[in-house]
N, C-alpha and C positions, 0 to 999 in steps of 0.2 A: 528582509521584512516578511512576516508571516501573516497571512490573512486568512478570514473563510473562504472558500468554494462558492461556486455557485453553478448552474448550467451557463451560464454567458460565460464562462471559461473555456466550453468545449471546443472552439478550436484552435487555440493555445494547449489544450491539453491535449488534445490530441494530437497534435505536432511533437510535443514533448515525450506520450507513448508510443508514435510509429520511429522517434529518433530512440528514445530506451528498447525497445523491441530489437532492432538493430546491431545491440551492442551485443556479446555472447554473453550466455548466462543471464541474462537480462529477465526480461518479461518472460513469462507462460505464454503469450502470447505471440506469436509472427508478425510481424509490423503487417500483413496485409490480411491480418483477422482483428485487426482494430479499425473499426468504423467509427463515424463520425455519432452515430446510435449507439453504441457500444456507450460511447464516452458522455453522451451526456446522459443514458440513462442512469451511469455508476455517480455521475453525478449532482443529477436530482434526487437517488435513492440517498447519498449519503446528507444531501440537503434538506432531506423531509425527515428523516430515519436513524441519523447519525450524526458522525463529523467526516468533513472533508474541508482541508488546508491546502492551499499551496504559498511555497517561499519564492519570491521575488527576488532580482536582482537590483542593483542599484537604482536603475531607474525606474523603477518603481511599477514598472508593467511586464517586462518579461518575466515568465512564469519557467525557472529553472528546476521547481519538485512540486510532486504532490502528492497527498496520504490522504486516503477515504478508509471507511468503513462504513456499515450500518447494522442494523437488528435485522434481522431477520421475519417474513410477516408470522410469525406463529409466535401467541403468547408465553410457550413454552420456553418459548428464546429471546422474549424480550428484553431481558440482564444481559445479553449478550453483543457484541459488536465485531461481527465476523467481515467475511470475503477481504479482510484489509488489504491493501495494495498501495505501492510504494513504486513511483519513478522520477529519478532525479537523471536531470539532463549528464550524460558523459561529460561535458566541460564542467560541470560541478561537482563532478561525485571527489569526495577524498575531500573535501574541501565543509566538511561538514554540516550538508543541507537536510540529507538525510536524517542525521541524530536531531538536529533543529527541529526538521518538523517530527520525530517522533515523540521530542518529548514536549513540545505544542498539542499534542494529539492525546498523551498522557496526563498530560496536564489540564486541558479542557476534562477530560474525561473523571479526573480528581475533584475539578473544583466547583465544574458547575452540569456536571450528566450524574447524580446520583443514582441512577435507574439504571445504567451500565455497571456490571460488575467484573465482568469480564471481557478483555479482548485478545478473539484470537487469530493468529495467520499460519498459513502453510509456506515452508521455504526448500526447494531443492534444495537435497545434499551437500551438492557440490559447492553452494553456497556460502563456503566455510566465514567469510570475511563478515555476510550476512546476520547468519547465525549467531556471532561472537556480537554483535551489534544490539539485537534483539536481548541475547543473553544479559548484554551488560545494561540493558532498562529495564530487566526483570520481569521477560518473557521466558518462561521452561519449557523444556523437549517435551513433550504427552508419546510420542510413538513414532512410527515411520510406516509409513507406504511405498512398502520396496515394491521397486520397479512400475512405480504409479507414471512417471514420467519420463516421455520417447523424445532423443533430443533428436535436430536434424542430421545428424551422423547416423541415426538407426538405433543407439544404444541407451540402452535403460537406465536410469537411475532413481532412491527414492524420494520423495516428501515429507517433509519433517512439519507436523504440526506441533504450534507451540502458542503459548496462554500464559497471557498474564491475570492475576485476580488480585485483585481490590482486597 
């Protein structure tokens, strides 16, 4: 089951980003640069400003993913719905929560945000399974920012930003 967001998620959500942070490859972030502020700012901004989803498990209150985005505050970028972000708990991934809510996310954004025309997100390289995910909703590569990202190992790799448009 896929619902909106709201900030009374944050800390369910935030359990669910300090457990995705955890996994390798995971989050940009380190589970101990995720605050309880962190999470419910992204999710008030994506409440006032955008969309933010999360999917549910069976019993209708754990919160196993979630996908935000928002506009950005400069009218320049109002058609736009950047910083997205995506974490689906480890015990669900592969089990298709992710594509669920991206195309909840896409779908809202079709039928009822005519004012969004575009949305975009950044994905590490090494990403590849990522990547091919985004690819296949019809998100395209724009560039790379090599060596934009230092993993805990010390070693570089880049960021792949990519955009979908309406």
């Amino acid at each position: 089951m896929i619902r909106v967001s709201s900030p009374e998620d944050t800390d369910q959500v935030l359990s669910l980003y300090r457990e995705g942070a955890r996994s390798p490859g995971g989050l940009a972030r380190l589970a101990e640069e995720i605050s309880r502020d962190y999470v419910y700012d992204f999710l008030d901004k994506a409440h006032r400003h955008g969309l933010g989803l999360v999917n549910l498990a069976e019993d209708g209150e754990t919160i196993l993913g979630e996908i935000h985005s928002y506009s950005p505050a400069l009218f320049c970028f109002s058609h736009v719905l950047s910083d997205l972000t995506i974490c689906v708990s480890p015990r669900a991934q592969g089990q298709g929560t992710g594509r669920a809510l991206f195309e909840a996310l896409m779908q809202s954004v079709i039928q009822t945000r005519p004012e969004f025309t575009r949305v975009e997100l950044i994905v590490r390289e090494s990403n590849r399974r990522a990547i091919a995910l985004y690819q296949s909703l019809g998100f395209v590569v724009e560039g790379k920012f090599a060596g934009r990202i230092k993993n805990v190992d010390g070693s570089f790799e880049a960021d792949i930003p990519m955009a979908w448009n309406r």
